[in-house]
C-alpha positions as CSV (number, residue, x, y, z in Angstrom):
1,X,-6.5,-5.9,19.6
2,X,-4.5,-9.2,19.8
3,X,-2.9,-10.3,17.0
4,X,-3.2,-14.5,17.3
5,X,-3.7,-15.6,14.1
6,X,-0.3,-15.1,13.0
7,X,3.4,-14.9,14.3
8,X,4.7,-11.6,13.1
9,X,7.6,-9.6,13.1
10,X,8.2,-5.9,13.7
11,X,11.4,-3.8,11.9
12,X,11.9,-0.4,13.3
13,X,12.9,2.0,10.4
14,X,15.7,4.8,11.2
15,X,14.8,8.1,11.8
16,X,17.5,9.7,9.7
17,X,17.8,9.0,5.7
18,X,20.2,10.4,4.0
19,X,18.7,12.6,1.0
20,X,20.8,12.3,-1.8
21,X,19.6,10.3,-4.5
22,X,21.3,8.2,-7.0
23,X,19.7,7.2,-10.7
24,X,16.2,6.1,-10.9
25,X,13.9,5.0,-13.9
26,X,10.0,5.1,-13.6
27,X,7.6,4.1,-15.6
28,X,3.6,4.3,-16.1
29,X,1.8,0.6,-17.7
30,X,5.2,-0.5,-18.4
31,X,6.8,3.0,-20.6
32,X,9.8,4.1,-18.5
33,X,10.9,7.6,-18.4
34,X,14.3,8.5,-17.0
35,X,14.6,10.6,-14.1
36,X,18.3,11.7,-12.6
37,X,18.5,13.3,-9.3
38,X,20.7,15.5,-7.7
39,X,23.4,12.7,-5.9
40,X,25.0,15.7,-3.8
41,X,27.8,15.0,-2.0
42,X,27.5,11.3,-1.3
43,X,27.7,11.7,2.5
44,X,26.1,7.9,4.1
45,X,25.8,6.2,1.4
46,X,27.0,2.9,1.0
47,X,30.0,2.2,0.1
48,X,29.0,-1.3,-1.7
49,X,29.0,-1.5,-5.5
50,X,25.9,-0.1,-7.0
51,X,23.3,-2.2,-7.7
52,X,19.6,-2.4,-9.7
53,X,16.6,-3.0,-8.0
54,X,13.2,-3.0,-9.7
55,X,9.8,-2.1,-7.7
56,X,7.1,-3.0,-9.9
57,X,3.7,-2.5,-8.0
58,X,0.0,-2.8,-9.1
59,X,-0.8,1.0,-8.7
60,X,-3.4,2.5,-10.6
61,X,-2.4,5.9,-12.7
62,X,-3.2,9.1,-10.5
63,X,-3.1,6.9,-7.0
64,X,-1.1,9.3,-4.8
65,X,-0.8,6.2,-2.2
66,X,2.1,5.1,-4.2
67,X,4.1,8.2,-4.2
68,X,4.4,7.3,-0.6
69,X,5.6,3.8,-1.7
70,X,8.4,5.2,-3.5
71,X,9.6,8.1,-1.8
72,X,10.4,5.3,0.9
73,X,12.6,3.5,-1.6
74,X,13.6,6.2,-2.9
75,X,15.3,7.0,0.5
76,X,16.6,3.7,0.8
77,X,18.1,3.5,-2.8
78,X,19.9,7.2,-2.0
79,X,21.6,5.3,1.6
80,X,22.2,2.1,-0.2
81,X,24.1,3.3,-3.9
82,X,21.1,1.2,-5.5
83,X,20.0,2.1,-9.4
84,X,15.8,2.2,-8.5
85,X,13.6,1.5,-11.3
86,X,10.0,2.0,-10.7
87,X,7.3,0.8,-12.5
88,X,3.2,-0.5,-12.3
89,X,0.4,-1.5,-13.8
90,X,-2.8,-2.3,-12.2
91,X,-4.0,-5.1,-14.1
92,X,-2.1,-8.4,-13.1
93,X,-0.9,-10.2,-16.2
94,X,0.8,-6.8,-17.2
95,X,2.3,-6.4,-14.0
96,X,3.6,-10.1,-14.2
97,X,4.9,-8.9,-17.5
98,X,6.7,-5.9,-16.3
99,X,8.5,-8.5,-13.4
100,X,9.5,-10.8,-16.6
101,X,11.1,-7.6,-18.3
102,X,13.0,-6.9,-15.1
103,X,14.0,-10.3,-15.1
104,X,15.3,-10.3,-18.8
105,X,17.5,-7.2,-17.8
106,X,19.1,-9.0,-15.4
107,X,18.8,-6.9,-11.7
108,X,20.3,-7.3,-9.1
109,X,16.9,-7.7,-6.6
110,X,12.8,-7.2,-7.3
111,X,10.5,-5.4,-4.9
112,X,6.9,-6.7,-6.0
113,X,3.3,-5.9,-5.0
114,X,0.9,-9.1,-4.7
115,X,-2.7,-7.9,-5.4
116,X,-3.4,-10.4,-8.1
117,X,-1.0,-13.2,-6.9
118,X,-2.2,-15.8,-8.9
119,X,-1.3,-13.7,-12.1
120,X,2.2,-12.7,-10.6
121,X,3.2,-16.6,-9.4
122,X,5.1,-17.4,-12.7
123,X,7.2,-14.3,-13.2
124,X,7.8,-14.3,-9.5
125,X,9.7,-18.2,-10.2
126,X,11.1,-16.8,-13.2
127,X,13.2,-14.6,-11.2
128,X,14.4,-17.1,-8.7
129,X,14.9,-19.3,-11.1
130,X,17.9,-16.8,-12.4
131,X,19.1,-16.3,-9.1
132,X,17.3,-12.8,-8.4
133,X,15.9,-12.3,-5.1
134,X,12.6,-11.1,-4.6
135,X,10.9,-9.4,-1.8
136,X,6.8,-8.8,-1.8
137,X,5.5,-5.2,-0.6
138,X,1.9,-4.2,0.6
139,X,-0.4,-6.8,-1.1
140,X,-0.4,-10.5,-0.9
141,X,0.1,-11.2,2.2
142,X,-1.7,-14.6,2.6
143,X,0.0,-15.6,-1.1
144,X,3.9,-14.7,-1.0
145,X,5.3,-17.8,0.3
146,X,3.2,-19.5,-1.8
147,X,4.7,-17.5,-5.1
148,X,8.4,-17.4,-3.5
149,X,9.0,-14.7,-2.4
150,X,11.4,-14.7,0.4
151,X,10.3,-11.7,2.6
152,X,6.7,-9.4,3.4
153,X,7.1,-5.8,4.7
154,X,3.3,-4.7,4.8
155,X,-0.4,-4.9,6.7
156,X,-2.1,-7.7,7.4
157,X,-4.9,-6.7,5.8
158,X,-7.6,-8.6,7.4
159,X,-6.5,-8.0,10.9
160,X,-6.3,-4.3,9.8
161,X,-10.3,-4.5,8.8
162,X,-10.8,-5.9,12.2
163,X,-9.7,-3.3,13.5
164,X,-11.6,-1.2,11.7
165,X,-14.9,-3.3,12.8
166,X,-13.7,-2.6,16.5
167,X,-13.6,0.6,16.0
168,X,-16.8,1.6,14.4
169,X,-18.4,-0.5,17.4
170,X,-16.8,2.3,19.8
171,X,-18.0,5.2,17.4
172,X,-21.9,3.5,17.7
173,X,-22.5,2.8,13.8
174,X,-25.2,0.4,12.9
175,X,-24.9,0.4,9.3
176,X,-21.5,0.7,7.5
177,X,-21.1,1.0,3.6
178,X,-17.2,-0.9,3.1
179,X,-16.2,0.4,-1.0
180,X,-14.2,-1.7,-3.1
181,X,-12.7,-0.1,-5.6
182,X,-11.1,-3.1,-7.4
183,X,-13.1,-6.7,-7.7
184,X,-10.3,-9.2,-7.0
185,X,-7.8,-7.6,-4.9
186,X,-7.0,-10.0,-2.5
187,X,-6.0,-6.8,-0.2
188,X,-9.2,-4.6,-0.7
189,X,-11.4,-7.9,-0.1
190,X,-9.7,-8.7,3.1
191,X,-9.8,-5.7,4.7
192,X,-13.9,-6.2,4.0
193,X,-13.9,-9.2,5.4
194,X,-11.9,-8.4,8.6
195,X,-14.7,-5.5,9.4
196,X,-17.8,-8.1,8.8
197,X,-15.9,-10.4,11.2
198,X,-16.0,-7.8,14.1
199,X,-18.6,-5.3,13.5
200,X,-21.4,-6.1,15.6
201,X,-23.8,-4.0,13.2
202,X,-24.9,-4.4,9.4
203,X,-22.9,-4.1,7.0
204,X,-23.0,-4.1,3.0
205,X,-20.0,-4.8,0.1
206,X,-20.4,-1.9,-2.6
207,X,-18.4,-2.2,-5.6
208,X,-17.3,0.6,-7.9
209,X,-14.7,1.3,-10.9
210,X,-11.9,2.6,-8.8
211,X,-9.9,4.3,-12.3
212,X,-13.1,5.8,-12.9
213,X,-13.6,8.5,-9.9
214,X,-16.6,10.3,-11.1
215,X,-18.4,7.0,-11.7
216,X,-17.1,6.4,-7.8
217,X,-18.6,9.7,-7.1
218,X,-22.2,8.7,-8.5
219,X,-22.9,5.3,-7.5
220,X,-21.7,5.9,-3.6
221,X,-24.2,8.7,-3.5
222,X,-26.8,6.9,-5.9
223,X,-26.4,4.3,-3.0
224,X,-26.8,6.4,-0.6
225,X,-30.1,7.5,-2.3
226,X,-31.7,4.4,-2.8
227,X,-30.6,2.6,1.0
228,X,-31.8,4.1,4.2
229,X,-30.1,4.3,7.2
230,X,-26.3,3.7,6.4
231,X,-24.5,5.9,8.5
232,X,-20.7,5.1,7.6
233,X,-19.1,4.6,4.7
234,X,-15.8,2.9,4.6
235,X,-13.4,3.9,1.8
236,X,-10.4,1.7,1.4
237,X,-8.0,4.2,-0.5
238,X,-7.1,8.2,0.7
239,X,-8.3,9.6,-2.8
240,X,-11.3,7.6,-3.0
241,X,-12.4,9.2,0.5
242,X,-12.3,12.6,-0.6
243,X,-14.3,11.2,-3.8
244,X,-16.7,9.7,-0.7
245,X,-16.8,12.9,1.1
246,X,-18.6,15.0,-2.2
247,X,-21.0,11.6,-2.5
248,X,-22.2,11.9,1.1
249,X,-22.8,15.6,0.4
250,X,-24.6,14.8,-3.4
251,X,-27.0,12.6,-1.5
252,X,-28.0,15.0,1.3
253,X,-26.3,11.8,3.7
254,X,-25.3,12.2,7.3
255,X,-23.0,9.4,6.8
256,X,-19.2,9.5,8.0
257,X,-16.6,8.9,6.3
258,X,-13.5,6.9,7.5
259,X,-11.2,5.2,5.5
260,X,-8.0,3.1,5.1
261,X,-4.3,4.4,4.1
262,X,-4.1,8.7,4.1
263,X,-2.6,11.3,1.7
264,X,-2.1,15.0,2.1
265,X,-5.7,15.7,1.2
266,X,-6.9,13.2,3.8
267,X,-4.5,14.4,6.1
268,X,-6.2,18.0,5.8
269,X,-9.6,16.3,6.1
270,X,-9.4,14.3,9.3
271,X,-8.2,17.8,10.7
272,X,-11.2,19.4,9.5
273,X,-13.3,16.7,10.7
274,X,-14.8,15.8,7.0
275,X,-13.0,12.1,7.4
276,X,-13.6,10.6,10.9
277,X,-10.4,8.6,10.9
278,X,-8.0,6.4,8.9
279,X,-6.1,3.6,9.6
280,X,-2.4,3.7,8.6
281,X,-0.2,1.3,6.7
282,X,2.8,3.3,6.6
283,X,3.6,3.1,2.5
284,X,6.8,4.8,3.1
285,X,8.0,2.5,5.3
286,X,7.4,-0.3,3.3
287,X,8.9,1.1,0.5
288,X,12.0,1.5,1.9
289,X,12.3,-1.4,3.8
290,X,11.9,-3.2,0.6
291,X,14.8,-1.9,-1.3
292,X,16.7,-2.0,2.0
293,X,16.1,-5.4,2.8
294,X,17.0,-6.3,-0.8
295,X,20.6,-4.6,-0.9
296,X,20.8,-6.1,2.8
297,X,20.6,-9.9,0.9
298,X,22.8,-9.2,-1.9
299,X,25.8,-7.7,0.1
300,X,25.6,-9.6,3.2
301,X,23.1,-12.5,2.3
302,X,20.8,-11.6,5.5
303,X,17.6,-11.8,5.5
304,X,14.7,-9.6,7.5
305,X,11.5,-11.2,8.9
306,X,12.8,-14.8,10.0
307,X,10.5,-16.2,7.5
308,X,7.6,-14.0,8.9
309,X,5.6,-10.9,7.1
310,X,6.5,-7.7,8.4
311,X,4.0,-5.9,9.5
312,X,4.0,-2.1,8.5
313,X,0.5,-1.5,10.3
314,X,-2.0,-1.0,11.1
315,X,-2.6,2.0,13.2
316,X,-5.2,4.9,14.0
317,X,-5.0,8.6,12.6
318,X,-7.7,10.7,14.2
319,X,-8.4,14.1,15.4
320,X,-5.9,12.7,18.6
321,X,-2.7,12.7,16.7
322,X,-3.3,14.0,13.2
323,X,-1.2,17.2,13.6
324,X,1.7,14.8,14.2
325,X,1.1,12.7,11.3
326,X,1.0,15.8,9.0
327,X,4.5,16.7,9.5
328,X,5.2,13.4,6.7
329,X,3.6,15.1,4.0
Protein backbone atom coordinates (compact mmCIF):
# COMPACT_ATOMS: atom_id res chain seq x y z
CA UNK A 1 0.00 0.00 0.00
CA UNK A 2 1.67 3.40 -0.69
CA UNK A 3 1.12 5.96 1.51
CA UNK A 4 1.07 9.42 -0.94
CA UNK A 5 -1.37 11.43 0.42
CA UNK A 6 0.62 12.47 3.23
CA UNK A 7 4.31 12.99 4.44
CA UNK A 8 4.66 11.07 7.56
CA UNK A 9 6.99 10.23 10.17
CA UNK A 10 7.80 6.96 11.90
CA UNK A 11 9.28 6.83 15.89
CA UNK A 12 10.51 3.57 16.90
CA UNK A 13 9.56 2.88 20.59
CA UNK A 14 12.30 1.11 23.03
CA UNK A 15 11.96 -2.26 23.73
CA UNK A 16 12.87 -1.99 27.39
CA UNK A 17 10.56 0.24 29.94
CA UNK A 18 11.43 0.44 33.07
CA UNK A 19 8.32 -0.73 35.41
CA UNK A 20 8.29 1.25 38.32
CA UNK A 21 5.60 3.65 38.51
CA UNK A 22 5.38 6.95 40.06
CA UNK A 23 1.81 8.78 41.26
CA UNK A 24 -0.99 8.67 38.92
CA UNK A 25 -4.77 10.03 39.22
CA UNK A 26 -7.60 8.58 37.00
CA UNK A 27 -10.76 9.44 36.53
CA UNK A 28 -14.15 8.17 34.84
CA UNK A 29 -16.57 11.45 33.16
CA UNK A 30 -14.41 13.77 34.91
CA UNK A 31 -14.42 12.06 39.00
CA UNK A 32 -10.86 11.27 39.71
CA UNK A 33 -9.89 8.60 41.93
CA UNK A 34 -6.32 8.38 43.30
CA UNK A 35 -4.22 5.50 42.58
CA UNK A 36 -0.39 5.15 44.06
CA UNK A 37 1.80 2.59 42.70
CA UNK A 38 4.59 0.74 43.89
CA UNK A 39 7.82 3.34 42.67
CA UNK A 40 10.38 0.40 43.64
CA UNK A 41 13.65 1.23 43.55
CA UNK A 42 13.80 4.08 41.01
CA UNK A 43 16.35 2.29 38.79
CA UNK A 44 16.01 4.45 34.96
CA UNK A 45 14.10 6.91 35.72
CA UNK A 46 14.80 10.28 35.04
CA UNK A 47 16.56 12.22 36.81
CA UNK A 48 14.62 15.61 35.73
CA UNK A 49 12.25 17.25 38.33
CA UNK A 50 8.90 15.65 38.33
CA UNK A 51 6.38 16.90 36.39
CA UNK A 52 2.23 16.61 35.70
CA UNK A 53 1.00 15.54 32.59
CA UNK A 54 -2.76 15.18 31.96
CA UNK A 55 -4.13 12.50 29.23
CA UNK A 56 -7.64 13.26 28.89
CA UNK A 57 -9.11 11.00 25.95
CA UNK A 58 -12.69 10.48 24.67
CA UNK A 59 -13.03 6.79 25.80
CA UNK A 60 -16.25 5.35 26.44
CA UNK A 61 -16.75 3.62 30.09
CA UNK A 62 -15.97 -0.29 29.76
CA UNK A 63 -13.75 0.32 26.40
CA UNK A 64 -10.81 -1.94 27.16
CA UNK A 65 -8.93 -0.22 23.95
CA UNK A 66 -7.90 2.45 26.36
CA UNK A 67 -6.30 0.42 28.97
CA UNK A 68 -3.84 -0.16 26.22
CA UNK A 69 -3.67 3.72 25.84
CA UNK A 70 -2.58 4.10 29.30
CA UNK A 71 -0.55 1.27 30.21
CA UNK A 72 1.76 2.98 27.45
CA UNK A 73 1.90 6.17 29.42
CA UNK A 74 1.91 4.69 32.17
CA UNK A 75 5.31 3.15 31.17
CA UNK A 76 6.50 6.33 30.03
CA UNK A 77 5.42 8.45 33.15
CA UNK A 78 7.38 5.47 35.40
CA UNK A 79 10.93 6.21 32.92
CA UNK A 80 10.24 9.91 32.82
CA UNK A 81 9.50 10.95 36.97
CA UNK A 82 6.14 12.40 35.44
CA UNK A 83 2.77 12.75 37.98
CA UNK A 84 0.11 10.98 35.10
CA UNK A 85 -3.41 12.00 35.52
CA UNK A 86 -5.78 10.19 33.41
CA UNK A 87 -9.04 11.01 32.63
CA UNK A 88 -12.19 10.75 29.69
CA UNK A 89 -15.30 11.37 28.69
CA UNK A 90 -16.83 10.35 25.50
CA UNK A 91 -18.96 13.20 24.76
CA UNK A 92 -16.92 16.17 23.38
CA UNK A 93 -17.91 19.35 25.20
CA UNK A 94 -17.20 17.37 28.53
CA UNK A 95 -14.02 16.30 27.38
CA UNK A 96 -13.14 19.95 26.32
CA UNK A 97 -14.19 20.57 29.88
CA UNK A 98 -11.96 18.14 31.54
CA UNK A 99 -8.84 19.79 29.26
CA UNK A 100 -10.00 23.39 30.81
CA UNK A 101 -9.79 21.74 34.35
CA UNK A 102 -6.29 20.52 33.54
CA UNK A 103 -5.56 23.77 32.34
CA UNK A 104 -6.82 25.63 35.59
CA UNK A 105 -4.46 23.30 37.64
CA UNK A 106 -1.73 24.47 36.01
CA UNK A 107 0.36 21.04 34.40
CA UNK A 108 3.18 20.90 33.18
CA UNK A 109 2.05 19.15 29.44
CA UNK A 110 -1.59 17.71 28.01
CA UNK A 111 -1.91 14.53 26.03
CA UNK A 112 -5.43 14.85 24.19
CA UNK A 113 -7.58 12.63 22.06
CA UNK A 114 -9.37 14.54 18.90
CA UNK A 115 -12.55 12.64 18.11
CA UNK A 116 -14.82 15.61 18.28
CA UNK A 117 -12.24 18.29 17.33
CA UNK A 118 -14.48 20.97 16.77
CA UNK A 119 -15.69 20.68 20.53
CA UNK A 120 -12.04 20.34 21.77
CA UNK A 121 -10.52 23.63 19.63
CA UNK A 122 -11.12 26.20 22.48
CA UNK A 123 -9.76 24.31 25.46
CA UNK A 124 -6.93 23.08 23.29
CA UNK A 125 -5.96 27.34 22.82
CA UNK A 126 -6.72 27.78 26.35
CA UNK A 127 -3.82 25.73 27.11
CA UNK A 128 -1.32 27.28 24.85
CA UNK A 129 -2.44 30.35 25.65
CA UNK A 130 -0.84 29.60 29.39
CA UNK A 131 2.10 28.31 28.08
CA UNK A 132 1.19 24.43 28.38
CA UNK A 133 2.11 22.27 25.55
CA UNK A 134 -0.17 19.97 24.08
CA UNK A 135 0.34 16.83 22.15
CA UNK A 136 -2.93 15.03 20.25
CA UNK A 137 -3.15 11.04 20.62
CA UNK A 138 -5.19 8.54 18.30
CA UNK A 139 -8.14 10.74 16.93
CA UNK A 140 -7.97 13.86 14.98
CA UNK A 141 -5.68 13.45 12.74
CA UNK A 142 -6.85 15.70 9.82
CA UNK A 143 -7.88 18.45 12.74
CA UNK A 144 -4.75 18.87 15.23
CA UNK A 145 -2.86 21.53 13.55
CA UNK A 146 -5.83 23.16 13.04
CA UNK A 147 -6.68 23.14 17.02
CA UNK A 148 -2.85 23.67 17.96
CA UNK A 149 -1.67 21.06 18.88
CA UNK A 150 1.98 20.79 18.27
CA UNK A 151 2.52 16.94 17.67
CA UNK A 152 0.24 13.52 16.43
CA UNK A 153 1.43 10.03 17.51
CA UNK A 154 -1.47 7.81 16.00
CA UNK A 155 -3.16 6.13 12.55
CA UNK A 156 -4.18 7.68 9.77
CA UNK A 157 -7.37 6.56 9.91
CA UNK A 158 -8.48 6.73 6.38
CA UNK A 159 -5.45 5.19 4.86
CA UNK A 160 -5.94 2.48 7.64
CA UNK A 161 -9.63 1.77 6.07
CA UNK A 162 -7.92 1.46 2.78
CA UNK A 163 -6.26 -0.91 3.76
CA UNK A 164 -8.79 -2.65 5.06
CA UNK A 165 -10.77 -2.28 1.52
CA UNK A 166 -7.46 -3.96 -0.04
CA UNK A 167 -7.71 -6.48 1.93
CA UNK A 168 -11.18 -7.76 1.82
CA UNK A 169 -10.63 -7.61 -2.05
CA UNK A 170 -7.86 -10.41 -1.46
CA UNK A 171 -10.25 -12.42 0.91
CA UNK A 172 -13.12 -12.31 -2.24
CA UNK A 173 -16.03 -10.31 -0.17
CA UNK A 174 -18.71 -8.80 -2.22
CA UNK A 175 -20.75 -7.34 0.34
CA UNK A 176 -19.15 -5.80 3.60
CA UNK A 177 -21.29 -4.39 6.61
CA UNK A 178 -18.57 -1.32 8.08
CA UNK A 179 -20.32 -0.54 12.01
CA UNK A 180 -20.06 2.69 13.55
CA UNK A 181 -20.45 2.80 16.81
CA UNK A 182 -20.30 6.57 17.39
CA UNK A 183 -22.17 9.12 14.72
CA UNK A 184 -19.51 11.93 14.50
CA UNK A 185 -16.27 10.54 15.13
CA UNK A 186 -14.14 11.93 12.80
CA UNK A 187 -11.92 8.64 13.35
CA UNK A 188 -14.75 5.89 13.08
CA UNK A 189 -16.06 7.78 9.82
CA UNK A 190 -12.80 7.77 8.18
CA UNK A 191 -11.83 4.56 8.56
CA UNK A 192 -15.50 3.99 6.55
CA UNK A 193 -14.62 5.98 4.13
CA UNK A 194 -11.12 4.73 3.36
CA UNK A 195 -12.75 0.98 2.85
CA UNK A 196 -15.58 2.47 0.31
CA UNK A 197 -12.59 4.16 -1.50
CA UNK A 198 -10.87 0.76 -2.23
CA UNK A 199 -13.28 -1.99 -1.95
CA UNK A 200 -14.15 -3.02 -5.28
CA UNK A 201 -17.55 -4.71 -3.87
CA UNK A 202 -20.78 -3.21 -2.08
CA UNK A 203 -20.68 -1.88 0.74
CA UNK A 204 -23.19 -0.32 3.45
CA UNK A 205 -22.66 2.30 6.70
CA UNK A 206 -24.63 0.71 9.73
CA UNK A 207 -24.93 2.72 12.71
CA UNK A 208 -25.49 1.58 16.28
CA UNK A 209 -25.26 2.95 20.03
CA UNK A 210 -21.78 1.92 20.79
CA UNK A 211 -22.41 2.48 25.05
CA UNK A 212 -25.21 0.30 24.50
CA UNK A 213 -23.79 -3.32 23.55
CA UNK A 214 -26.86 -5.37 23.67
CA UNK A 215 -28.63 -2.83 21.44
CA UNK A 216 -25.21 -3.40 19.22
CA UNK A 217 -25.91 -7.04 19.57
CA UNK A 218 -29.59 -6.77 18.12
CA UNK A 219 -29.58 -4.45 15.37
CA UNK A 220 -26.21 -6.09 13.69
CA UNK A 221 -28.07 -9.36 13.64
CA UNK A 222 -31.61 -7.63 13.01
CA UNK A 223 -29.54 -6.46 9.94
CA UNK A 224 -28.33 -9.30 9.10
CA UNK A 225 -31.96 -10.66 9.06
CA UNK A 226 -33.54 -8.28 7.04
CA UNK A 227 -30.29 -7.85 4.08
CA UNK A 228 -29.29 -10.80 2.03
CA UNK A 229 -26.05 -11.59 0.98
CA UNK A 230 -23.65 -9.47 3.25
CA UNK A 231 -20.83 -11.65 3.86
CA UNK A 232 -18.46 -9.34 6.17
CA UNK A 233 -19.00 -7.30 8.67
CA UNK A 234 -16.51 -4.70 9.71
CA UNK A 235 -16.39 -3.75 13.37
CA UNK A 236 -14.28 -0.78 14.22
CA UNK A 237 -13.57 -1.45 18.02
CA UNK A 238 -12.04 -5.06 19.65
CA UNK A 239 -15.21 -5.28 22.11
CA UNK A 240 -17.65 -4.47 19.58
CA UNK A 241 -16.30 -7.57 17.48
CA UNK A 242 -16.87 -10.01 20.02
CA UNK A 243 -20.47 -8.22 20.31
CA UNK A 244 -20.42 -8.91 16.23
CA UNK A 245 -19.36 -12.44 16.54
CA UNK A 246 -22.84 -13.52 18.92
CA UNK A 247 -24.91 -11.19 16.09
CA UNK A 248 -23.58 -13.30 13.16
CA UNK A 249 -24.45 -16.33 15.19
CA UNK A 250 -28.28 -14.77 16.43
CA UNK A 251 -28.93 -14.34 12.71
CA UNK A 252 -27.99 -17.86 11.47
CA UNK A 253 -25.16 -15.43 9.17
CA UNK A 254 -22.16 -16.91 7.46
CA UNK A 255 -20.65 -13.51 7.58
CA UNK A 256 -17.03 -12.91 8.87
CA UNK A 257 -16.01 -10.87 11.08
CA UNK A 258 -12.86 -8.57 10.96
CA UNK A 259 -12.32 -5.65 12.62
CA UNK A 260 -10.13 -2.66 13.64
CA UNK A 261 -7.79 -2.19 16.92
CA UNK A 262 -7.61 -5.89 19.17
CA UNK A 263 -7.89 -6.70 22.94
CA UNK A 264 -7.20 -9.85 24.79
CA UNK A 265 -10.59 -11.28 23.76
CA UNK A 266 -9.95 -10.51 20.12
CA UNK A 267 -6.60 -11.72 20.41
CA UNK A 268 -8.04 -15.19 21.56
CA UNK A 269 -10.59 -14.94 18.71
CA UNK A 270 -8.43 -14.44 15.65
CA UNK A 271 -6.54 -17.56 17.06
CA UNK A 272 -9.67 -19.44 17.08
CA UNK A 273 -10.55 -18.26 13.80
CA UNK A 274 -14.07 -16.58 15.06
CA UNK A 275 -12.48 -12.97 13.88
CA UNK A 276 -10.81 -13.16 10.46
CA UNK A 277 -8.27 -10.38 11.16
CA UNK A 278 -7.69 -6.98 12.74
CA UNK A 279 -5.77 -4.21 11.81
CA UNK A 280 -3.49 -2.77 14.54
CA UNK A 281 -2.95 0.83 15.78
CA UNK A 282 -0.70 0.05 18.40
CA UNK A 283 -2.60 2.07 21.61
CA UNK A 284 0.27 1.38 23.76
CA UNK A 285 2.61 2.93 21.69
CA UNK A 286 0.79 5.95 21.35
CA UNK A 287 0.21 6.29 24.76
CA UNK A 288 3.57 6.35 25.67
CA UNK A 289 4.96 8.29 23.10
CA UNK A 290 2.63 10.91 24.12
CA UNK A 291 3.75 11.41 27.60
CA UNK A 292 7.26 10.84 26.38
CA UNK A 293 7.27 13.27 23.84
CA UNK A 294 5.76 15.77 26.26
CA UNK A 295 8.45 15.44 29.16
CA UNK A 296 10.89 15.41 25.93
CA UNK A 297 9.56 19.38 25.28
CA UNK A 298 9.54 20.50 28.64
CA UNK A 299 13.17 19.45 29.70
CA UNK A 300 14.94 19.78 26.50
CA UNK A 301 12.35 21.89 24.29
CA UNK A 302 12.59 19.10 21.38
CA UNK A 303 10.08 18.22 19.52
CA UNK A 304 9.04 14.65 17.75
CA UNK A 305 7.38 14.52 14.29
CA UNK A 306 9.06 17.65 12.43
CA UNK A 307 5.70 18.96 12.17
CA UNK A 308 4.30 15.65 10.72
CA UNK A 309 1.62 13.01 12.51
CA UNK A 310 3.17 10.09 13.71
CA UNK A 311 1.98 7.32 12.52
CA UNK A 312 1.39 4.36 15.12
CA UNK A 313 -0.26 1.99 12.30
CA UNK A 314 -1.73 0.54 10.67
CA UNK A 315 -0.80 -3.13 10.47
CA UNK A 316 -2.32 -6.77 10.00
CA UNK A 317 -3.02 -9.31 12.90
CA UNK A 318 -4.07 -12.67 11.43
CA UNK A 319 -3.88 -16.28 11.85
CA UNK A 320 0.02 -15.45 10.35
CA UNK A 321 1.33 -13.70 13.35
CA UNK A 322 -1.22 -13.68 16.12
CA UNK A 323 0.73 -15.93 18.51
CA UNK A 324 3.29 -13.23 18.42
CA UNK A 325 1.03 -10.44 19.05
CA UNK A 326 -0.48 -12.29 22.15
CA UNK A 327 2.59 -12.06 24.14
CA UNK A 328 1.38 -7.97 24.75
CA UNK A 329 -1.55 -8.93 26.56
Amino acid sequence: MKMTRRSISVVGLAAAFAVSLAACSSSQGGKQEEEQADGGSNVGVAKTPQVTIAMVTHAAPGDTFWDQVRDGALAAAAKDNVKLVYSNDPQGPAQATLVQNAVDQKVDGIAVTLAKPDAMKGAVQNARKAGIPVVALNAGMDAWQDTGAQMFFGQDDEIAGEAAGERLNEDGAKNVLCVIQEQGHVGLEARCAGLQKTFDGKSEILYVNGQDMPSVRTTISNKLDTTAGIDHVVMLGAPFAMTAIDSVADAGSDAKVVTFDLNEDAVKAIQDGEIGWAINQQPFVQGYLSVDSLWLYINRGASVGGGKPVLTGPSFVDDSNVDTVAEQF
